[in-house]
C-alpha positions as CSV (number, residue, x, y, z in Angstrom):
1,X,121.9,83.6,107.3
2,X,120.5,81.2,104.7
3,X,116.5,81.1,103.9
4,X,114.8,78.1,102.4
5,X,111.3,78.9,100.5
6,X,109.8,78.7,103.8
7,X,111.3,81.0,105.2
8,X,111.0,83.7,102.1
9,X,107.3,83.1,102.5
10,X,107.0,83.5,106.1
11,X,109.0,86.7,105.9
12,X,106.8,88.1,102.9
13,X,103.6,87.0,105.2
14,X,104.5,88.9,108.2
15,X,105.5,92.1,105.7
16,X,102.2,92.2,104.6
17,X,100.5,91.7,107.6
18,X,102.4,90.9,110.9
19,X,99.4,90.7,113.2
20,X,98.7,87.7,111.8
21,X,98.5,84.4,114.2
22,X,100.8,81.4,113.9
23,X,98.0,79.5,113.6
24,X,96.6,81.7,110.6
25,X,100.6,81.5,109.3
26,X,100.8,77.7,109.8
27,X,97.6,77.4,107.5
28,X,99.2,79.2,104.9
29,X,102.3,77.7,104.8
30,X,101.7,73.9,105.7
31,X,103.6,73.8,108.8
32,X,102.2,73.3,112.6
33,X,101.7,76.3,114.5
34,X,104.9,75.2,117.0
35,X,106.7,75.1,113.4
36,X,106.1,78.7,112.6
37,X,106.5,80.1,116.3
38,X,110.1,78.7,116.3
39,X,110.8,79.7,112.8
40,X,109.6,83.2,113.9
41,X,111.6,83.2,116.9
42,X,114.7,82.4,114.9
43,X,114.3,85.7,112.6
44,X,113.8,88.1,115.7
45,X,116.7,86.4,117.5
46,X,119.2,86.7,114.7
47,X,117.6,90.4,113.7
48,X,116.3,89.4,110.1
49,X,112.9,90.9,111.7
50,X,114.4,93.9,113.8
51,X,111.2,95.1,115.5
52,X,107.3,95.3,114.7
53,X,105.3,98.9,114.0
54,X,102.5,100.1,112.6
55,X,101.9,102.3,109.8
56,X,100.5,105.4,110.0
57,X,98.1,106.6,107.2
58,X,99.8,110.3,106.4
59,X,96.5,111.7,105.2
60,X,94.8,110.7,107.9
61,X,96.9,112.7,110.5
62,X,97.5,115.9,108.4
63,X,101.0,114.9,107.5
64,X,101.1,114.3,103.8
65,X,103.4,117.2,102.8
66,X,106.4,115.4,101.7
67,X,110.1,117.0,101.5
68,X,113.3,115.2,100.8
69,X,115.5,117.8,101.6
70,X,119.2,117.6,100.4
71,X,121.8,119.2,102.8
72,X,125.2,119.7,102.4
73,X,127.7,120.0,104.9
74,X,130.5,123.0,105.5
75,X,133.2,120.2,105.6
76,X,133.4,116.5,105.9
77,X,135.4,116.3,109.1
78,X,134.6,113.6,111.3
79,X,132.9,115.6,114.0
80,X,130.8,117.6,111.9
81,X,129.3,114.5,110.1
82,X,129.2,112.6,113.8
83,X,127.8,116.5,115.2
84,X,125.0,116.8,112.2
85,X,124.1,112.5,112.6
86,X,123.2,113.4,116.1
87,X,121.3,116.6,116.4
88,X,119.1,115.3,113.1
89,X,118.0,112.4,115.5
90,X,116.4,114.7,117.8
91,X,114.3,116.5,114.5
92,X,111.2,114.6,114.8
93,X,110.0,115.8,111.6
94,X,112.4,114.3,109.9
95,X,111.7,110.4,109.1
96,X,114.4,109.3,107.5
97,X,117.8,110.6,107.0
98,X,120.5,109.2,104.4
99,X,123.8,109.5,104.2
100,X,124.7,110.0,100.6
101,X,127.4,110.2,97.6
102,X,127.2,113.3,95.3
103,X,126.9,117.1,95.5
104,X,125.3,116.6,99.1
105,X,126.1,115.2,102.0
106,X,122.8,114.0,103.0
107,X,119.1,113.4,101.9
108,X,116.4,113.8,104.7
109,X,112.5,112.8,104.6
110,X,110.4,115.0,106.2
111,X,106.9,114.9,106.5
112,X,104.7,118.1,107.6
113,X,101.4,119.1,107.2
114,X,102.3,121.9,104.3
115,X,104.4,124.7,103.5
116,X,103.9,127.1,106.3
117,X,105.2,124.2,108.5
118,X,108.1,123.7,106.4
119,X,109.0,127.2,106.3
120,X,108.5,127.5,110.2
121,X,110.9,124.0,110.5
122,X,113.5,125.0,108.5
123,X,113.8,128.1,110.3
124,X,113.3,127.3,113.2
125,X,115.6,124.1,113.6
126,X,117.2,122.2,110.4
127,X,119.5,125.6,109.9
128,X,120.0,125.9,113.5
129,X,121.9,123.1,112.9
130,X,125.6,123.0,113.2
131,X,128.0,122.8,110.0
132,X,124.9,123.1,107.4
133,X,126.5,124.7,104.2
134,X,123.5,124.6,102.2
135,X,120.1,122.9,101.4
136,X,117.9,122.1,98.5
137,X,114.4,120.8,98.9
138,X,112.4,119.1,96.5
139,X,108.8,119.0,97.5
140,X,106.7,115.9,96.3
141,X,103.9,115.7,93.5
142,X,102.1,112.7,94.5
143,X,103.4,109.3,95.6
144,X,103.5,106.5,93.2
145,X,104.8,103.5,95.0
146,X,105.7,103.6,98.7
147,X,106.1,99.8,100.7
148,X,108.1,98.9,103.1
149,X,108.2,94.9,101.9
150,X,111.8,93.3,100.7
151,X,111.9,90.8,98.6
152,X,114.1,88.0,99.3
């Protein structure tokens, strides 16, 4: 899909703030609120904006002990990776999980309230896992620049 400087602008709009009206939107951008409803309606449709959320202030809800764990797998077989893909789904601790070149397989983001809770999840389910080989945790300092925004 192709994206004229309308478009970009609309797109970087709703990043920042996508409880914004049209009407608010067609201000902004010079266009008529029909304009920017059916330009809108065009993103979601072709899945350039893939759904709407809100975002949740870690601090706020005891959650700002950050992990990226690194885990590696016992073998790359097919089911293993397919096996370890769909039991991390079901981890609700874990926010993000990436596939990933290198010494291991994978990189997970987990977020937890601190290290008692880390302790009590990795025992308690990320090596209950199937096919885990090994893990390495790296736990986070503070965080210097975390957005959600592309840039077109």
């Amino acid at each position: 899909m192709t994206f004229d400087e309308t478009d970009k602008k609309l797109l970087q709009y709703l990043q920042e703030d996508c409880k914004q009206t049209t009407k608010e939107l067609s201000y902004k951008l010079g266009l008529s609120v029909t304009a920017v409803y059916e330009r809108i309606k065009k993103l979601e449709n072709s899945g350039v904006i893939s759904k709407y959320v809100a975002l949740v202030d870690k601090t706020k809800i005891d959650r700002k002990f950050l992990i990226l764990c690194h885990v590696k797998l016992t073998q790359h077989k097919k089911e293993y990776v397919m096996q370890f893909e769909k039991e991390v789904m079901n981890l609700q601790e874990v926010t993000e999980c990436f596939h990933v070149s290198g010494d291991y397989d994978y990189i997970l983001k987990i977020s937890l309230k601190d290290m008692d809770d880390y302790r009590n999840f990795m025992v308690t389910k990320l090596t209950t896992l199937q096919h885990i080989a090994s893990t390495h945790s790296s736990f986070t300092i503070s965080e210097v620049k975390n957005t959600t925004k592309i840039i077109l």
